[in-house]
C-alpha positions in Angstrom: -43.3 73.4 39.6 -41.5 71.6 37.3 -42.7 69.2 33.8 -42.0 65.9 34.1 -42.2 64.5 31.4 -43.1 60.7 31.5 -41.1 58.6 29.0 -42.2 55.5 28.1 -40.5 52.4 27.6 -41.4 49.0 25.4 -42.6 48.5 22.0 -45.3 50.5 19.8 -47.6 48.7 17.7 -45.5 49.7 14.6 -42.0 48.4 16.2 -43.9 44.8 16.6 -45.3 44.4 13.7 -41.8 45.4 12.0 -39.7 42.8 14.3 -42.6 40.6 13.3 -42.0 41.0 10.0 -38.4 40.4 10.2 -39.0 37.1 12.4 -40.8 35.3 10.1 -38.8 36.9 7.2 -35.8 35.0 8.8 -38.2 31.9 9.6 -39.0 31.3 6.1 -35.2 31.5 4.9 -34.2 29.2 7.5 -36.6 26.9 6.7 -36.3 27.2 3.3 -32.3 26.6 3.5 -32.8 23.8 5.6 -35.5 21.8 3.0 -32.9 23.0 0.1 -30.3 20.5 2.3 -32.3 17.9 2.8 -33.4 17.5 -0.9 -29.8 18.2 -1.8 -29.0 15.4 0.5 -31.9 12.7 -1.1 -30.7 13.6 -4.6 -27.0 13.1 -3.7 -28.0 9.7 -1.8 -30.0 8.2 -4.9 -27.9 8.8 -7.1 -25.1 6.9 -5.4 -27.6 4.1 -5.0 -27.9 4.1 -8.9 -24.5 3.8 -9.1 -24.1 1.5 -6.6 -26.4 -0.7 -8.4 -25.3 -0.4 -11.9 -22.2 -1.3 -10.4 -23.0 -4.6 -8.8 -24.8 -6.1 -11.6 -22.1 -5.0 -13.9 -19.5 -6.9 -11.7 -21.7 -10.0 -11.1 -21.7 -10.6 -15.3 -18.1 -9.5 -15.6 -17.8 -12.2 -13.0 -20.0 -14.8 -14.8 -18.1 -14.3 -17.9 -14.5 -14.9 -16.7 -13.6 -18.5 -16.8 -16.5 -18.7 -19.5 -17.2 -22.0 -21.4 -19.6 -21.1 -23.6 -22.3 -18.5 -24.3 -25.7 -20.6 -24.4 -28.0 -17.6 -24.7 -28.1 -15.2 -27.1 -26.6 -17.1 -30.0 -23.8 -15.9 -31.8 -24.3 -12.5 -33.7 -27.7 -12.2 -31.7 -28.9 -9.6 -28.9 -30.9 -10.6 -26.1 -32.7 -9.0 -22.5 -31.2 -12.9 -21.2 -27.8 -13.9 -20.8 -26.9 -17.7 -20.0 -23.5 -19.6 -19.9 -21.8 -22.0 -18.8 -18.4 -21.3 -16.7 -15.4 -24.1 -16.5 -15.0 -25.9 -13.3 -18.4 -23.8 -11.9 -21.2 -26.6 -10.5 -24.0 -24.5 -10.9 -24.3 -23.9 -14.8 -25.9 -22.4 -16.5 -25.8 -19.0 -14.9 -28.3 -16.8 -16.4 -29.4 -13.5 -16.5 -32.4 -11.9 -17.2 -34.2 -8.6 -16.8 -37.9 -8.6 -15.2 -40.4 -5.8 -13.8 -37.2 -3.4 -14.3 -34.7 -5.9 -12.0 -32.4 -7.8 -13.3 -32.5 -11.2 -11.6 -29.3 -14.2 -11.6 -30.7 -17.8 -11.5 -27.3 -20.4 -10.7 -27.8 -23.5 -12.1 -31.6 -25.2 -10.7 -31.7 -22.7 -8.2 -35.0 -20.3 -7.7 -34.5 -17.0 -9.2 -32.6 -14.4 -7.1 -33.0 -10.4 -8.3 -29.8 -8.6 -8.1 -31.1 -5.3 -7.6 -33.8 -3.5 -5.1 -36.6 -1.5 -5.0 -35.2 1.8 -4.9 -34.3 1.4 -8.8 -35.7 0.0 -11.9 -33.5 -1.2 -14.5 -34.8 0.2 -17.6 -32.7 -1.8 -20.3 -30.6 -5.0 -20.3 -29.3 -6.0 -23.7 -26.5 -8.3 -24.0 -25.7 -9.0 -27.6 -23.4 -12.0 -28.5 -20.2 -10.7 -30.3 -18.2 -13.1 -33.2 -14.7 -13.2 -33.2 -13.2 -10.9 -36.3 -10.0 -10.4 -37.6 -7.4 -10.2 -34.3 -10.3 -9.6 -31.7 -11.8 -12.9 -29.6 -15.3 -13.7 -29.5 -17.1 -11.3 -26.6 -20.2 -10.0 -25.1 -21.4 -6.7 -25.3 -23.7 -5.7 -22.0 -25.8 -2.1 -21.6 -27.6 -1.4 -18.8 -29.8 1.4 -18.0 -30.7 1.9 -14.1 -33.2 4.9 -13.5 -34.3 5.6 -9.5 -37.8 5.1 -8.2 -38.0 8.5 -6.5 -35.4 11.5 -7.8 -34.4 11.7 -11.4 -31.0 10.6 -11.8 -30.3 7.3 -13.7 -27.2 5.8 -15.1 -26.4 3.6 -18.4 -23.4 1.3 -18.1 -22.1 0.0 -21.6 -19.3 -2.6 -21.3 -17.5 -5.3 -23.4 -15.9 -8.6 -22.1 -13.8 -10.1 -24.5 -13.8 -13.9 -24.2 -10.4 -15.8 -23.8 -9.6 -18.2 -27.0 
């Protein structure tokens, strides 16, 4: 008579507990991978939204300035968180802007008040300081404007000067 010998096929204890291992070893870097993404892709998307709305409210005074008649508000030499003037040919004056609960907001003429920026950011400082005419350079207004986002840290300070016509 012959041995057989029975040979057995499958997993031992030890072999499952080792692809076990490996499984969740390759979980947990997949997962972590794909939450690294996602976050990557929050942080990437607020802080074009910053931007975005730095941008806008930098634009809306450069566009309130051109064509300006006069600067009502701050007075010459001064600094204010307001901005109001008058624009030629424009039947809403005065335009002005002001800075409240961290949005800026535009009023046009007797209209309500109308905030230029949303939620998602707080604008942290608004100071537009009245500039005299010296020398060769026109009279101007200086603007800086600091927007921070509500939820990832990334924030953005815009400084820009608009030299007035003569």
């Amino acid at each position: 008579m012959e041995n057989f010998r029975k040979t057995r096929s499958g997993f031992t204890l030890i072999d499952t507990i080792i692809y076990i291992a490996l499984f969740s070893l390759v979980i947990s870097v997949a997962v972590e991978s794909f939450y690294r993404i996602v976050e990557s892709g929050r942080r990437t998307r607020s802080r074009a939204e910053v931007e975005q709305e730095a941008n806008f409210v930098t634009r809306k005074i450069e566009w309130a300035l051109s064509g300006l008649e006069k600067v009502n508000q701050p007075s010459a030499g001064a600094s204010s968180s307001t901005l109001s003037v008058n624009k030629f040919n424009f039947p809403n004056n005065p335009l002005v802007f002001d800075l409240d609960g961290g949005a800026v907001r535009l009023k046009e003429g007797l209209g309500p008040l109308a905030p230029l920026t949303n939620d998602n950011v707080v604008v942290s400082e608004l100071t537009f300081s009245n500039l005299s005419p010296t020398g060769n350079r026109p009279p101007g207004v200086r603007v800086i404007l600091s927007v921070v986002s509500q939820s990832v840290n990334s924030s953005t300070t815009i400084e820009n000067t608009v030299y007035l016509k003569r």
